[in-house]
Structure formats: structure tokens, C-alpha cells
C-alpha positions in Angstrom: -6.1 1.3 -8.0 -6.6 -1.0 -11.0 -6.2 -1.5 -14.7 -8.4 -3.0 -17.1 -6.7 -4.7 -20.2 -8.9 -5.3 -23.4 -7.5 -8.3 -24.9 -8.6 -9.5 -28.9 -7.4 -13.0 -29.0 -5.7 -14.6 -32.3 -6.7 -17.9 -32.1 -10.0 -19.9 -31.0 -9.1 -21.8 -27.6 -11.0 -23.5 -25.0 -11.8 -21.4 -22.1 -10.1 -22.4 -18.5 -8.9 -20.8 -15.6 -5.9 -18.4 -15.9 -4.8 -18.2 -13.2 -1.4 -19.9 -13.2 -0.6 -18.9 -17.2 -1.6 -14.8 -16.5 0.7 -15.2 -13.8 3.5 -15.8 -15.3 2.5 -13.3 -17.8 1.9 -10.7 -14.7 5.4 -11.3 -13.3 6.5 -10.7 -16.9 5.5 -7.0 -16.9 7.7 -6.4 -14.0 11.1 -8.1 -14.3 13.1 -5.6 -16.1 12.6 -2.9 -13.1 14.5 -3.6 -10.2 12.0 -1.4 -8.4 8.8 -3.0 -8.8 9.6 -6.9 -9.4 7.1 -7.9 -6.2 8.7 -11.8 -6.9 11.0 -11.6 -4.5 9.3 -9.3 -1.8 9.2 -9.9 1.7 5.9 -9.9 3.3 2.3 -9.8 1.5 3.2 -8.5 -2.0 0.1 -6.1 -2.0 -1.4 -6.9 -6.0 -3.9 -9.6 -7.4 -5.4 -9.8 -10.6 -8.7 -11.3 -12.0 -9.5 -14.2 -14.1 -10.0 -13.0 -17.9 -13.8 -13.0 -18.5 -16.4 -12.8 -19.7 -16.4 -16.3 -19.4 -16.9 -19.0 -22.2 -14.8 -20.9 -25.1 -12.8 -18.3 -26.8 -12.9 -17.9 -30.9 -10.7 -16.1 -32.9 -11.4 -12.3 -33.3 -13.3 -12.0 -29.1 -12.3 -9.5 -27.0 -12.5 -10.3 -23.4 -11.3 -8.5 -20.2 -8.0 -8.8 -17.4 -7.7 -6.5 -14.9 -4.4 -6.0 -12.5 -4.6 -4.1 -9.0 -2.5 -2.9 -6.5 -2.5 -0.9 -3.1 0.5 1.1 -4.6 -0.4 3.3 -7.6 3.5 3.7 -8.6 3.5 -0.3 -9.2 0.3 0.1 -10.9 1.3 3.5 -13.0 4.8 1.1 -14.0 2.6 -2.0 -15.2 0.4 0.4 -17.5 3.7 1.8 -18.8 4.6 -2.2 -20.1 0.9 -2.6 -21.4 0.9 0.6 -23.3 4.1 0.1 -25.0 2.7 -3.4 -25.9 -0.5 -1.8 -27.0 1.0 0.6 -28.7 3.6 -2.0 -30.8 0.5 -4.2 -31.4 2.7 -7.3 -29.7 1.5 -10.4 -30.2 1.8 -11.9 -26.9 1.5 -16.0 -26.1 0.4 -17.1 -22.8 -0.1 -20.8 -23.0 -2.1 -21.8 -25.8 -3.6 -18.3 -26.2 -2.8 -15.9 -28.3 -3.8 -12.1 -28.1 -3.0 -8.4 -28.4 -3.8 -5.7 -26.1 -6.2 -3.1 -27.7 -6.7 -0.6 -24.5 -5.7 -0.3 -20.9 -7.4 2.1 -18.5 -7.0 3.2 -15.1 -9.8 2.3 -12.5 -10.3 3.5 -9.6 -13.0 1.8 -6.9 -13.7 3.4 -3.7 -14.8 1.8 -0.5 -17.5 4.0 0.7 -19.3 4.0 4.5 -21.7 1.9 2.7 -20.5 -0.2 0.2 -21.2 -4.0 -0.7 -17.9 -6.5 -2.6 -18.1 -9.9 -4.2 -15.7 -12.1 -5.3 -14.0 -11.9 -8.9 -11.4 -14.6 -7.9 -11.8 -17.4 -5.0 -10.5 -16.1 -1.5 -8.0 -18.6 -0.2 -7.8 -19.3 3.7 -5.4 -21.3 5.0 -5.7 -22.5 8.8 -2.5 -23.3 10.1 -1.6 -26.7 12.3 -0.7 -24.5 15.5 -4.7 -23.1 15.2 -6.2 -26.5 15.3 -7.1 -26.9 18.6 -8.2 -23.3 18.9 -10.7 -24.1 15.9 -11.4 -27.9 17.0 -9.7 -29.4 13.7 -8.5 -32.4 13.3 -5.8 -32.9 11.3 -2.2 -34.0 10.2 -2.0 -31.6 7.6 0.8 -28.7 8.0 -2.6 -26.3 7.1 -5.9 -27.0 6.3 -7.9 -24.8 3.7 -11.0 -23.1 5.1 -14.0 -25.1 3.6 -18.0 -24.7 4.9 -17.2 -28.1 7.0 -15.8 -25.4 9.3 -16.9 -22.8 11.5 -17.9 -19.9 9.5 -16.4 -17.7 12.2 -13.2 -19.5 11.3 -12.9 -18.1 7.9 -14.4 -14.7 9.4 -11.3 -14.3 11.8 -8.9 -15.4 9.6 -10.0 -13.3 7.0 -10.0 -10.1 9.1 -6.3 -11.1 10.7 -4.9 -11.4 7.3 -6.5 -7.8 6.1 -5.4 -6.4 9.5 -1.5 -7.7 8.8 -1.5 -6.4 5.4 -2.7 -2.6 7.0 0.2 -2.8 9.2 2.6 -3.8 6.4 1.5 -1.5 4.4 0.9 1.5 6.4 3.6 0.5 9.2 1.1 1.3 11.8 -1.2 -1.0 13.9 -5.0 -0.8 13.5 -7.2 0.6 16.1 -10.4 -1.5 14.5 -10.6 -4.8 14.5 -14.5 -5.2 13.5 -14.7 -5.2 9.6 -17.6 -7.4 8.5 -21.1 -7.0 8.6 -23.1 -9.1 6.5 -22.3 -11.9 4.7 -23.4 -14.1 2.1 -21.6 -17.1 1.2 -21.9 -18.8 -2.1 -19.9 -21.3 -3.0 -17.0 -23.4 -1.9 -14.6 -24.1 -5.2 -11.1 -26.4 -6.5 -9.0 -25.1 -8.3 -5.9 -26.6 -9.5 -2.6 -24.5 -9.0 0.6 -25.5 -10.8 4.2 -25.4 -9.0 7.1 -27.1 -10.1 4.9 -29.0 -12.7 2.7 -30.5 -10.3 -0.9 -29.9 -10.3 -1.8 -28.7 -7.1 -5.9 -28.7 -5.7 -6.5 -25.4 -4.5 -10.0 -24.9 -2.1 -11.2 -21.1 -2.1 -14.9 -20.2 -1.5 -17.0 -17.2 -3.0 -18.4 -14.5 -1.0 -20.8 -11.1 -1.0 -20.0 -8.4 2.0 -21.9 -5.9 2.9 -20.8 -3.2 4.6 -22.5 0.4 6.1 -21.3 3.0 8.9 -17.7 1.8 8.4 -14.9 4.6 9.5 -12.2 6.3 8.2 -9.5 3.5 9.4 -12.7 0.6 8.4 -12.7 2.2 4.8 -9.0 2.3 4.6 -8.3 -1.3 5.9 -10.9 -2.6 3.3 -9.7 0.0 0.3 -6.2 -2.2 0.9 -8.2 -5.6 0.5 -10.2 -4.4 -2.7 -7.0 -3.1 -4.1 -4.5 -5.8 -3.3 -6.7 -9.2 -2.8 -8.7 -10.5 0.1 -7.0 -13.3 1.7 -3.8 -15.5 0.6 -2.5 -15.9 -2.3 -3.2 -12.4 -4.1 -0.2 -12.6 -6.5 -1.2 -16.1 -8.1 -5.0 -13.9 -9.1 -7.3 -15.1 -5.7 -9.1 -12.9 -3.8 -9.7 -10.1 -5.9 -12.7 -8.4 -5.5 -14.9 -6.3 -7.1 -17.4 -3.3 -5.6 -21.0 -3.5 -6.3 -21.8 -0.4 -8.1 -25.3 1.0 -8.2 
């Protein structure tokens, strides 16, 4: 489940990536509830969100796009609860240099189908840790390595599929029968992008992606709903890996 925000921003402002300032602005909608504050969450924290788009320099008076989603709809049903009472107040809210208010929020719903195809909104992050080296033929001093298209692509395939597998069992508390999820693959693009922690820029590598999928099971579509709702790969809560369904 999913919510798309319409933003109308305030001020004219060079367009970037949002990630780190809408996630502090995220994590904002839930401190107050002790309930569903994800910051401190054990585990895979099971919500992403995109990057604002559509994409170019923003002027004053645009309206442009943000959507949050989650694999639990009270979280989700909680956030829209914030938005609307922001929405409603006609709160000027400041993320960084931008400036906006919130003219609608609306509840989405995409559905992972037996035949479906997804593509990227946000980079998917895969990290290969040191002890998987050897397995993988890396070499490397690193503590991890980010999956890049120097590497295997069955790397980033098995990787990918572990990580959606652990977040079934968190979520569900039940082991997966299937371990099979992907199909057909397109890969599109490998990409930086600079994360900020503690004040320091960070380079992030992530890649973009287009899966298709057909004759997937019940457990298949269920395992694959929880990656469309809450973010393929790492780093969900900081806005990678959220994907979108094809529609049409």
C-alpha cells in the first residue's frame, strides 16, 4: 500500500536528489507515535519512498509528486493521518531549501499479478558482504562491496532474491517454500548517488532495473507484493528500491 502526496512548492529551486532531505521529512511524520516510529526498529523496517518527480528545476507555483509505501497498511493509514492534518492546515513545510504545501494525498494500491512487469523508481542498493567474497570471486579489502555490472549478474540476482526472502520471513514469521522469483530481466543503468550521514557525503552505487514476471504463485505474488510495497533491496527507509508496476 502507498500514498501519493501532491506537493505545490513556494519557492523556485534547483532540482536534485531527495533522498536524504525527504527522509528526514519521512521520519518526521512518525515521531510523535510510539507505535509506528520504524527509526529504531529491529530488522528490515518494511517502507521506502520515491524520489519527488517529475523531474526538472523546480519554479515557484509547480506541483510535483512523493509517494510513501509500506507492507503494513496501519503505518501507512497513520502517515496519511499526519499528511492530511498538514493538508488540511495548509502547513508550510521546509525541507532543505524547498519549500511546499501538501494539496492532496491518496491511497494507492498496486497489485502483483501472475503476470506482472516492475521498474525501478529509486536505485536498488546491493551490498555484498566481505564473508561472500570468495564465494563470488571478489577481491577486496572493503568490509562490503556494492553490486556494480563489473560483477556477476547472478550476484546481484541472488542477493536480491535472499534479501526479498528475509524480509517474507520477518514479516510473515514463516519461511518461504519458493525460492525462484525472477524471470526476465533488463538491466539499465548502474548509478552514484551521494548519501549523507553524520555530515559526510557518502557515494552510494545502486543500479536500475525492469522485471518481468508471469505464472508466478500465490506465495511468488506474496513475496514480491512485500518488495513492491516496502523496497527492493537495502536501504528502503533512506527512499532506494522502490518500485513501481507497469500498468497497461
Amino acid at each position: 500500500m502507498r500514498l501519493l502526496i501532491t506537493l505545490q512548492f513556494l519557492n523556485d529551486c534547483a532540482y536534485t536528489t531527495f533522498y536524504d532531505k525527504f527522509r528526514g521529512f519521512v521520519y518526521s511524520l512518525q515521531k510523535e507515535s510510539s507505535a509506528f516510529n520504524q527509526h529504531d526498529i529491529v530488522g528490515y523496517k518494511l517502507f521506502t519512498f520515491s524520489n519527488v518527480y517529475r523531474v526538472g528545476d523546480i519554479k515557484e507555483g509547480d506541483t510535483r509528486f512523493f509517494q510513501i509505501s509500506s507492507s503494513n497498511s496501519d503505518f501507512i493509514y497513520y502517515i496519511r493521518g499526519q499528511l492530511a492534518e498538514k493538508e488540511q492546515l495548509k502547513k508550510v513545510i521546509s525541507v532543505g531549501e524547498y519549500q511546499f504545501i501538501i494539496t492532496s494525498v491518496k491511497s494507492l494500491r498496486p497489485k502483483i499479478e501472475a503476470s506482472c512487469e516492475l521498474i525501478t523508481g529509486t536505485p536498488i542498493i546491493i551490498r555484498i558482504p566481505k564473508y561472500k567474497y570468495e564465494e563470488y570471486g571478489i577481491k577486496s579489502e572493503r568490509p562490503f562491496e556494492y553490486w556494480r555490472p563489473e560483477y556477476d549478474f547472478n550476484i546481484f540476482m541472488k542477493q536480491l532474491t535472499d534479501n526479498l526472502l528475509k524480509k517474507y520471513e520477518q514479516h510473515y514469521t514463516k519461511k518461504p517454500e519458493n525460492k525462484n522469483l525472477f524471470e526476465q530481466f533488463e538491466f539499465k543503468k548502474s548509478v552514484s548517488v551521494v548519501k549523507v550521514e553524520n555530515g559526510k557525503n557518502i557515494p552510494v552505487i545502486g543500479s536500475i532495473w525492469k522485471f518481468g514476471f508471469s505464472h508466478l504463485n500465490h506465495e511468488q505474488q506474496e513475496i514480491l507484493q512485500l518488495g513492491l510495497d516496502a523496497g527492493f533491496g537495502e536501504m528502503n527507509s533512506s527512499g532506494f528500491g522502490f518500485m513501481n508496476k507497469v500498468e497497461g
